[in-house]
C-alpha positions, 0 to 999 in steps of 0.5 A: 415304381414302373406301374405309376409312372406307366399311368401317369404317362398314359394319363398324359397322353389321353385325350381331354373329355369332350365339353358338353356344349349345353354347359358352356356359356358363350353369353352372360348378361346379368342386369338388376335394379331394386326391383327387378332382375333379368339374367340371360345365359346364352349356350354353345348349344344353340339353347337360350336360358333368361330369368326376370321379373320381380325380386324374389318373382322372377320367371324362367323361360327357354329358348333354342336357336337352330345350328344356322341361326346359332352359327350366324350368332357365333359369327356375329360375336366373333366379329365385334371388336372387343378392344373398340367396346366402351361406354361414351357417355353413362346414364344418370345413377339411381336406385331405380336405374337398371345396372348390367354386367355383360361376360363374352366367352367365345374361347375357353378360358378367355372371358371379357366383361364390361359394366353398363346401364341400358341408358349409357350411350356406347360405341358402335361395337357396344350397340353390336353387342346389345343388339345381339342381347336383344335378339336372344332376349327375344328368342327366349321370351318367344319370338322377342315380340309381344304378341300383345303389343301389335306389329304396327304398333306405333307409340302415342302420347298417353299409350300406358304399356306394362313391362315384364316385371309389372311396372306400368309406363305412359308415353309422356315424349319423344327425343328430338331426333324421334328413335326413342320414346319417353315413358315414366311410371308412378310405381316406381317412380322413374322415366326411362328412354326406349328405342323405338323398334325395342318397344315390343321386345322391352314391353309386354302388354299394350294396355290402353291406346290413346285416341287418334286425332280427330 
């Protein structure tokens, strides 16, 4: 009996394996509508990993933050609240409606999870946390600006601009209060509302400008 409890005692007092940080998500964010899919997976490592596009189409593509960009992330999430993260009021349901569940693991074995539509207006702890969502959405996608849709782009009625899983949108309006803008697509037929300063990272193709005013 000496011998086994001799290793079991030694088993105890070893130290735990180190985690490989390129296995550990700090970020999950999995959003799906009927036809399309978009998953991100942010690491502990700095690496980005976002998977998107058509059901049964979707692409994969990578992206790596440096340690000081990874640690100012790190900080960044540390420092929402997670208690004060809600959802104000929720969008319209439907099945062309984009539904999200977003998993936050910034300690071992302590996740949180919150369900939400892009369209829900949140508290400012939820607009924290997707503003994050959105830059490592950029990171991954490149430099989370379409090179195709030019910095100075400003939307104008009658723009058509295509998104990353195809579908083409037209500017048809803007909210009262000017931050967003009104799109809608026959193919699906559904309107959506985009934050202005979002518009290079939602959409990736600038394909007809509508003319200036003379």
């Amino acid at each position: 009996m000496l011998p086994v409890l001799t290793f079991a005692l030694l088993s105890q007092l070893a130290p735990p394996a180190p985690v490989d940080a390129r296995t550990v998500e700090l970020v999950r964010e999995e959003c799906a509508s009927r036809i399309a899919m978009r998953e991100l997976v942010y690491f502990a490592n700095g690496t980005v990993r976002l998977r998107e596009g058509p059901i049964g189409e979707s692409t994969l593509t990578l992206g790596e933050l440096g340690q000081p960009d990874a640690a100012e992330i790190r900080r960044q999430l540390a420092d929402v609240d997670l208690a004060a993260v809600e959802i104000v009021s929720t969008a319209p349901d439907g099945e062309w409606v984009e539904r999200c569940r977003l998993r936050l693991t910034l300690t071992a074995g302590e996740a949180s999870e919150l369900a939400y539509s892009p369209l829900d207006a949140g508290s400012l702890e939820l607009e924290k946390l997707r503003r994050i969502v959105d830059y490592l959405t950029s990171v991954a996608r490149g430099n989370g600006r379409s090179i195709e849709v030019p910095a100075s782009y400003r939307a104008r009625l009658g723009d058509r601009l295509e998104r990353a899983d195809g579908a083409v949108f037209e500017v048809v309006g803007f909210t009262s209060d000017g931050r967003a803008v009104e799109l809608v697509s026959d193919a699906p037929p559904m309107t959506i509302f985009v934050e202005r300063e979002r518009l290079r990272v939602e959409f990736r193709r600038l394909l007809t400008a509508a003319p200036l005013e003379p």
